[in-house]
C-alpha positions as CSV (number, residue, x, y, z in Angstrom):
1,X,44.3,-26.7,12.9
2,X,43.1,-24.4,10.2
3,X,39.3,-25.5,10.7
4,X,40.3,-24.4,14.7
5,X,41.4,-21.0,13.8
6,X,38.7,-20.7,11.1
7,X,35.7,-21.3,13.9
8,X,37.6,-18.8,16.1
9,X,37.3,-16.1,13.7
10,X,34.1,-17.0,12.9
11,X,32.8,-16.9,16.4
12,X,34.8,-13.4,17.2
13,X,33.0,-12.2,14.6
14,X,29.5,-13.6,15.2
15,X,30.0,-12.4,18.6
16,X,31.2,-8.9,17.5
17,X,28.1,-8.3,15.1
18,X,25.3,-9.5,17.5
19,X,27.3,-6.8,20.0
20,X,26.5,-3.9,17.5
21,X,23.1,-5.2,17.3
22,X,22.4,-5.3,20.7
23,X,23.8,-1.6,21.5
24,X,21.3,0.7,22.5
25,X,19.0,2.9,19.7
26,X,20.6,6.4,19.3
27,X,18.9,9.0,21.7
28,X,15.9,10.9,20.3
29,X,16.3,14.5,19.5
30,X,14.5,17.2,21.6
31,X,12.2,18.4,18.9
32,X,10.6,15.2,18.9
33,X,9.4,15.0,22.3
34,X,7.5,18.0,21.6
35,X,6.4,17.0,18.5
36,X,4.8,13.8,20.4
37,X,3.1,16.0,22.8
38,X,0.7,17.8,20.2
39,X,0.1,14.2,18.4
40,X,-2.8,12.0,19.2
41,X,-1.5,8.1,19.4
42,X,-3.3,6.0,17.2
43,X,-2.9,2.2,17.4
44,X,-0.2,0.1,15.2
45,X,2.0,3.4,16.3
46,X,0.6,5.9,13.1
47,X,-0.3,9.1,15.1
48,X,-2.7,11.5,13.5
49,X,-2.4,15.2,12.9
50,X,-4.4,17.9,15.9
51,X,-7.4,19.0,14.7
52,X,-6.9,22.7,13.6
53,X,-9.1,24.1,15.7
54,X,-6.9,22.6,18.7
55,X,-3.7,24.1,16.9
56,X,-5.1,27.5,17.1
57,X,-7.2,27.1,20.8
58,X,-10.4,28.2,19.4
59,X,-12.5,29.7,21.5
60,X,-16.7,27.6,21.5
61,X,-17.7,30.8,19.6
62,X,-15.1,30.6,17.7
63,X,-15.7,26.8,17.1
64,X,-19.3,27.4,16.6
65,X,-18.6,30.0,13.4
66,X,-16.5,27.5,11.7
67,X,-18.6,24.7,11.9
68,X,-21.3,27.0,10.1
69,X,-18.9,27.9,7.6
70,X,-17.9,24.7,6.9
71,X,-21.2,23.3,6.8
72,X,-21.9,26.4,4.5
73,X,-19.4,25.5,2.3
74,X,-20.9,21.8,2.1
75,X,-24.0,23.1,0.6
76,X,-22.5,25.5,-2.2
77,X,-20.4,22.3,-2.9
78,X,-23.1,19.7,-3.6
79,X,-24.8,21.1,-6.7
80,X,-21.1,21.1,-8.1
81,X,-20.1,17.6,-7.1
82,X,-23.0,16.0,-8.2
83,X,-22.4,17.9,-11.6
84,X,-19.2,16.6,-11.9
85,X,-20.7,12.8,-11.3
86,X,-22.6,13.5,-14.3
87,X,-19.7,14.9,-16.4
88,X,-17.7,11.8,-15.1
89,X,-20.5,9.7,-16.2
90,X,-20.4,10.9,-19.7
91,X,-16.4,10.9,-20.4
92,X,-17.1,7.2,-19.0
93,X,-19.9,6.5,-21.4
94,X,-17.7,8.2,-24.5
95,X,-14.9,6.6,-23.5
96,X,-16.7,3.0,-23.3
97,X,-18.3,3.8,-26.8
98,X,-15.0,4.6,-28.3
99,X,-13.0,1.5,-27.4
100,X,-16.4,-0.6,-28.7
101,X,-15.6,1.3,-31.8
102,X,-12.0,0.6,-31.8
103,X,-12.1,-2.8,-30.7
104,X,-14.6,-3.7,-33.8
105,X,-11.8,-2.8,-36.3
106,X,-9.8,-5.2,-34.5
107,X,-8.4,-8.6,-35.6
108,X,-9.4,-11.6,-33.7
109,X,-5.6,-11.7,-33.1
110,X,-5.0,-8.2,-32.2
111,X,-8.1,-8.3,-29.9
112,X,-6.4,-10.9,-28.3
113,X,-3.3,-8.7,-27.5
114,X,-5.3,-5.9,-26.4
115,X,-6.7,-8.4,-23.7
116,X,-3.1,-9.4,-22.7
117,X,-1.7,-6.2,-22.3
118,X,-4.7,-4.8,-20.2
119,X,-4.0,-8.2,-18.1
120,X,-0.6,-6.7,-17.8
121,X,-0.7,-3.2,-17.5
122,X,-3.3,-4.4,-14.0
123,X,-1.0,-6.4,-12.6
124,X,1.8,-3.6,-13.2
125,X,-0.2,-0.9,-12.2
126,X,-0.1,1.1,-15.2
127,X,-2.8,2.8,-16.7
128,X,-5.1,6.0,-15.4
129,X,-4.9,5.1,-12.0
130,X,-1.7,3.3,-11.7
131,X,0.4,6.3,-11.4
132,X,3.1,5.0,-13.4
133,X,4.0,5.9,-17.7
134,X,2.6,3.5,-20.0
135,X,4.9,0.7,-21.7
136,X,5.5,1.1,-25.4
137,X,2.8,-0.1,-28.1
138,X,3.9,-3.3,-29.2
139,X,5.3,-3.8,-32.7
140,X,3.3,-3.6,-35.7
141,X,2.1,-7.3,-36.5
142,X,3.2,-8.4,-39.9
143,X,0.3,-9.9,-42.0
């Protein structure tokens, strides 16, 4: 009998929740009907912002004056980038030479640590590029 009133419930209940799930997705708000009509549709659904120069109806000569600048600004630009590839390069060449350094004061044991907790921070994301703070040194090891 109790088994009876037990499947009863359960089935009222079942049949209650797929109900909720079956109702229909709350209406979309205005403002997003407009919003559509000044997206492109990419595919997988991500939609991609209107070029600015559609946002603003620019006229060709108009269009025209902007690509020059832009293609203006390109060229001031390049000298400077490719300066900065050679600054990066350095810091990267410093930066290699100093952990050399560092590493050669290194115990074979401590070496080996350094390996496992680079192994770690990479899987955890952590480090320059990671985005996320760094863990705390690990304890002193007692000789």
């Amino acid at each position: 009998m109790n088994k009876i009133i037990l499947s009863g419930i359960s089935l009222s209940l079942l049949l209650g929740a797929s109900g909720a799930f079956a109702a229909d997705p709350p209406p979309v708000p205005p403002h997003h009907y407009e919003f559509q009509k000044h997206e492109r549709v990419l595919p997988h659904h991500r939609r991609a912002p209107v070029p600015l120069e559609e946002r603003l109806n620019l006229t060709d000569e108009q269009k025209e004056k902007a690509k020059a600048i832009r293609e203006e600004g390109r060229e001031k630009l390049k000298p400077i980038m490719k300066e900065m590839k050679e600054l990066r390069e350095k810091a990267d060449k410093i930066r290699k030479e100093n952990m050399k350094e560092f590493e050669d004061i290194l115990t074979p044991e401590q070496k080996e640590i350094l390996k496992s907790s680079r192994k770690d921070d990479f899987r955890r994301g952590v480090g320059p590029k990671g985005g996320k703070e760094l863990p705390p040194p690990p304890p002193p090891i007692e000789e």
